[in-house]
N, C-alpha and C positions, 0 to 999 in steps of 0.2 A: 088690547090683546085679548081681554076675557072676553069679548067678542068673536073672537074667530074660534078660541076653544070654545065657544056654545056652537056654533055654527059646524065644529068640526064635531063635536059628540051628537049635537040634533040631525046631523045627516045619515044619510043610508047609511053611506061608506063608514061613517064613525059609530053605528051600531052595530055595521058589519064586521070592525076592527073587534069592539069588546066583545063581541060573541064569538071569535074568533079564539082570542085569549081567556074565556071563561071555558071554551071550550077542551082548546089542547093543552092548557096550563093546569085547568081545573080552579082559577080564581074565583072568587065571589064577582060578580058585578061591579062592585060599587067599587074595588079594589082597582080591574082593569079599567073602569072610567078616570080612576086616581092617577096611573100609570101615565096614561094618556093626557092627562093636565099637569102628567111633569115634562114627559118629552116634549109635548109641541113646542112650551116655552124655552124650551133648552135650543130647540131646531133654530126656532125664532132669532135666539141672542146669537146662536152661529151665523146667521146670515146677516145682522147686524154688524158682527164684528166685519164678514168682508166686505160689506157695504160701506163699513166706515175706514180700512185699510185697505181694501186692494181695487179701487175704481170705482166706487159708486155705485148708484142701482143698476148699472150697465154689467156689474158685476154677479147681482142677484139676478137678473137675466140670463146671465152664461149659467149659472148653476140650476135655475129652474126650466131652460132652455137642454141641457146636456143630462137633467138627473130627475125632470119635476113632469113627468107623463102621466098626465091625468087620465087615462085609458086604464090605469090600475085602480080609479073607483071603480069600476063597472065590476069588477074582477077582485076585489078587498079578501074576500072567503082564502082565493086560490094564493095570493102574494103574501101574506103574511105566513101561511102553512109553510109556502116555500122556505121563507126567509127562517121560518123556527126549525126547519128538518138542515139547514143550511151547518155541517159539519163548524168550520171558522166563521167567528163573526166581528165587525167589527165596529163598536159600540160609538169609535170615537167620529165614523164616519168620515175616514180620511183625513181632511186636515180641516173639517167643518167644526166641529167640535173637541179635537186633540183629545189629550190626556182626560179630558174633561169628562167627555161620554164613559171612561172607563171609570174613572170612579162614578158618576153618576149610575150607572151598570150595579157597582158596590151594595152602594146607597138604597139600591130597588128592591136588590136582593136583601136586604136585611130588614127594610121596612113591611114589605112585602111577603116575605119567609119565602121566596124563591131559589131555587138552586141556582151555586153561580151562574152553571152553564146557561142555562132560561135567562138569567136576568142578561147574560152579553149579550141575547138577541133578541131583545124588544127595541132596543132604540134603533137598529138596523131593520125590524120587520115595523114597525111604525114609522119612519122614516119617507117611505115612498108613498103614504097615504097622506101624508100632512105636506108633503112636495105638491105632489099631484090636487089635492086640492088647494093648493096658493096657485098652480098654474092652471088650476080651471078659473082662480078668480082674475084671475090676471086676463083674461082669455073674456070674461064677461064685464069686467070693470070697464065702464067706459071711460075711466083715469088711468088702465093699463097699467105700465109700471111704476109711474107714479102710485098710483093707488097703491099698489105692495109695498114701494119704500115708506108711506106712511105710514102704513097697517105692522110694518117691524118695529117704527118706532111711532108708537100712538101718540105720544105727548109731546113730541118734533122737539123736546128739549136738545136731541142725541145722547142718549142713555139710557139703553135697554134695562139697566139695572132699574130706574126705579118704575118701570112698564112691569117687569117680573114681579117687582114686590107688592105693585097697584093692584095685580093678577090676584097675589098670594092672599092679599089682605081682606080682598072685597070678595072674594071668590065662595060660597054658601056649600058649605062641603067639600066632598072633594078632595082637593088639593090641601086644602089650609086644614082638614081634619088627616087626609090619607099619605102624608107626607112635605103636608107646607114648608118644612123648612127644606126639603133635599137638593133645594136649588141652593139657599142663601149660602154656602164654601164653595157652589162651582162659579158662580157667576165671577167672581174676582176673578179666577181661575182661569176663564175664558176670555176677561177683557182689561183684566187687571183692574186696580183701585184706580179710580181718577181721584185727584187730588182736588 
């Protein structure tokens, strides 16, 4: 997984996103890169969860097929502005992340010292750029969607939990300094305890 979070902050679009959020937020830097090394892995464990309950990677297909238009990297500046001016927002991403995004939303906000309102519309204005780049890779991966069901669960154990804490552990900043723990209450939350 720390893989794609380098790949998603070393790209255009991913310096496009934090410039974005240091812009109309007024973050530090190093905060909106922190931000953005909580959602993705959150996105991630969402699409895991219906990959392992509702159909398989045929599943992650409908969702990066119906919501993952990678025609929003070109345009990163204008989709996230939109998403932050966006009156309702909704953190939980329909039924991708539940209850989950909201408190993770919480969590932002108070690590972060963001006002609630800003913090319920980062995982929804970050959201289409971390879609959109899984479906540009999907689009150049010559494994296709195999290649994305692997790249959700790195260690093919089936267990996003311990991909997120592999993330949190080994991760050099960041995350493990600007909120590493903000995932460890949602993840059970999301996929419950396996026993």
């Amino acid at each position: 997984m720390s893989s794609f979070i380098e790949e998603l902050l070393g790209s255009s679009a991913g310096a496009q996103a934090v410039n974005e959020l240091t812009s109309k937020l007024g973050l530090p830097k190093e905060h909106a890169e922190g931000i953005m090394q909580q959602v993705a892995p959150m996105i991630l464990a969402g699409l895991k969860k219906q990959m392992e309950t509702h159909g398989g990677p045929e599943r992650v297909d409908h969702i990066l097929n119906k919501y993952g238009d990678d025609s929003v990297l070109e345009n990163v500046p204008n989709v996230i502005s939109s998403k932050l001016n966006e009156e309702q927002a909704d953190p939980g991403l329909g039924g991708l992340l539940g209850d989950s995004g909201f408190k993770a939303a919480d969590l932002i906000s108070k690590k972060f010292g963001l006002d609630a309102g800003s913090a319920m519309k980062l995982i929804p204005a970050l959201s289409p750029i971390i879609l959109g780049m899984l479906t540009r890779k999907k689009k150049q991966d010559s494994a296709g969607l195999s290649g994305i069901a692997a790249l959700i669960d790195q260690d093919g154990d089936g267990s996003i939990l311990d991909d997120v804490a592999g993330f949190l552990m080994g991760s050099s900043g960041g995350a493990k300094n600007l909120g590493g723990n903000l995932l460890g209450g949602l993840m059970g939350s999301i996929f419950g305890r396996k026993s």
